[in-house]
N, C-alpha and C positions, 0 to 999 in steps of 0.2 A: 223226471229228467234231473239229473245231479251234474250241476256245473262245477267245473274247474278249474281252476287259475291254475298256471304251472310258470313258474317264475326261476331264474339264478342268473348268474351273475357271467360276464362274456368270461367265455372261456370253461366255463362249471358244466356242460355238457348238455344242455337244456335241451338241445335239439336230437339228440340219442335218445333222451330220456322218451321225447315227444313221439320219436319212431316208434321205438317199443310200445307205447300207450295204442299208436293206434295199430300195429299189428295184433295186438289181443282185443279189439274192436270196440276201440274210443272212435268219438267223432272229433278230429283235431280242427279247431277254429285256427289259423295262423294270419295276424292280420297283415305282418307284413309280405307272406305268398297273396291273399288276397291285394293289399294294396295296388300287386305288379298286376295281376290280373284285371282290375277295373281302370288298364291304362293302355291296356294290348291293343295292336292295331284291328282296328275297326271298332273297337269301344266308343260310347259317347265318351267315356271318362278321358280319354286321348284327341276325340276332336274340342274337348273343353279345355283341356291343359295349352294345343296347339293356339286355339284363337285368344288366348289369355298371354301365352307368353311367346308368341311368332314361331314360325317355321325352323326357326334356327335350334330348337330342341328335338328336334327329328332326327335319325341318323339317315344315312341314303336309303337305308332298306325299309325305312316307314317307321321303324319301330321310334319307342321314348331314348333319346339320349342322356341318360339320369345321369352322367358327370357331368355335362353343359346344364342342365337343370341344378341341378344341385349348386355349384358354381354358382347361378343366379339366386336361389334364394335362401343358402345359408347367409351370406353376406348382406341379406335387405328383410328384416324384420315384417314387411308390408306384402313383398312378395313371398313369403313363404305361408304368412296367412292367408294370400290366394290364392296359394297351392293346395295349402290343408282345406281350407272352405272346399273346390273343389272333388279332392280326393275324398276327406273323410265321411262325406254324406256315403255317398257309394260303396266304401269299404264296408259302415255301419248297416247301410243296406244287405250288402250281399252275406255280412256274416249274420245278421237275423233270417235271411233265405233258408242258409244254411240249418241253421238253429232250427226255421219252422216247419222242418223237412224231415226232420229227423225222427225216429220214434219216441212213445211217451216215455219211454223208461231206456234211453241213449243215454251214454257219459260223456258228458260235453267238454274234451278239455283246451282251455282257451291258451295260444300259446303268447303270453305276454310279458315282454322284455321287462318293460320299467312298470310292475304291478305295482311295487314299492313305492316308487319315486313316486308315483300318479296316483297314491293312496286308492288301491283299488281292492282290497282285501277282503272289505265286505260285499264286493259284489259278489262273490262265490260262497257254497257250499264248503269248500275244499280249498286250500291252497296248498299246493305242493312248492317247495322250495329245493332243488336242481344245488348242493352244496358241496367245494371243493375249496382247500386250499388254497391262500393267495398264491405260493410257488406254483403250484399245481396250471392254475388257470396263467401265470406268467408262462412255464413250460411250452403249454400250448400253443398260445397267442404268439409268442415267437419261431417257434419249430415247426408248428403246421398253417399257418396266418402270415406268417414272414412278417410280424410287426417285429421293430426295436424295442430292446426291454423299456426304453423312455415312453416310449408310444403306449404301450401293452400295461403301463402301471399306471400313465394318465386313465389313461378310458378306465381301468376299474377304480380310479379312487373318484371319478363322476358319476358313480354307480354307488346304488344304497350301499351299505358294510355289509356284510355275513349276519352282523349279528341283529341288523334291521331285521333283514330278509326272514331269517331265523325265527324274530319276535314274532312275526304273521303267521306263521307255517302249521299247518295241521299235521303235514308230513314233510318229512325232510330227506332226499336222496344224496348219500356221500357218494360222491361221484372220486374219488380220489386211488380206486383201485380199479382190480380189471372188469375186464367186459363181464364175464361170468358173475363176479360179483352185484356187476351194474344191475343183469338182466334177474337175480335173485328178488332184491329190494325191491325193482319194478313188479315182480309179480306179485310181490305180498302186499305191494301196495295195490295192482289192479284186484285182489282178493278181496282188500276193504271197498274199494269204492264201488265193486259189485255189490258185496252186502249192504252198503250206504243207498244203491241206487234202489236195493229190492227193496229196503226196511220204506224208503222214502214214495216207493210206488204205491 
């Protein structure tokens, strides 16, 4: 099994890249899809969140209200570590499910925002780095995101630099042109980690 880390920076295209990976038949771990997942209605992870922080995080239809949630514990340092205590067991669970489900010679790619920031580099085999220009990823964030350029340059400069990101990276995808070019890189890159996965089985 050859694991993955695939990392860039908001806006650098990370989650294209991740499509692609798994339409040529990666197994994509995405913890924050899982996260929502172990919160759905009829989840224990949903009747834990409820009796921990009252009925008033519900919307009428059952489901999580993550803006009232969130509301509450980005602003209390206490409650949001009983949100994570909570959550992250379960996420951590369901993405080893995932993981031990898989075949022995799968390519496991993990899709992880802040690999960087959470010094997470050595947990993989592979780190893929997702890299576009600062204009580039500004572009975005504003024309398809509807953030303010003020907005859109905050959140990337809370995020590792390029050239952090860069320093980990066993591969690095410029994500700064078109689609066709995108889907090029991505295959030479699923080329190696085929060969990585066979050499490694």
């Amino acid at each position: 099994m050859l694991r993955v880390g695939l990392t860039g920076g908001i806006g650098a295209g990370k989650s294209e890249v991740s499509s692609l990976l798994r339409e040529r038949g990666a197994l994509v771990v995405d913890a924050d899809v899982i996260a929502r997942e172990v919160v759905e209605p009829g989840t224990p992870g949903l009747e834990a969140v409820v009796a921990e922080f009252g009925e008033e995080v519900l919307r009428p239809d059952g489901t999580l209200d993550r803006e009232r949630l969130g509301s509450i514990v980005f602003s209390d340092r206490d409650r949001l570590a009983a949100l994570n205590a909570i959550v992250h067991p379960l996420v951590g669970e369901r993405m080893r499910d995932l993981v031990d489900a898989a075949p022995h010679d799968a390519i496991v790619v993990y899709d992880v925002p802040l690999l960087v920031e959470n010094g997470l580099a050595d947990d993989y085999d592979v780190v893929v780095v997702v890299d576009a220009p600062v204009e580039v990823q500004l572009d975005r964030l504003t024309s398809r995101r509807g953030m303010s350029e003020e907005d859109a340059r905050a959140r990337i400069a809370a995020q590792a630099s390029r050239e952090e990101r860069r320093a980990v990276a066993t591969h690095v995808i410029d994500n700064s042109g078109s689609l066709d070019d995108l889907k090029a890189q991505v295959d030479a890159l699923w080329e190696d980690l085929t060969r990585r996965a066979g050499s490694a089985g």
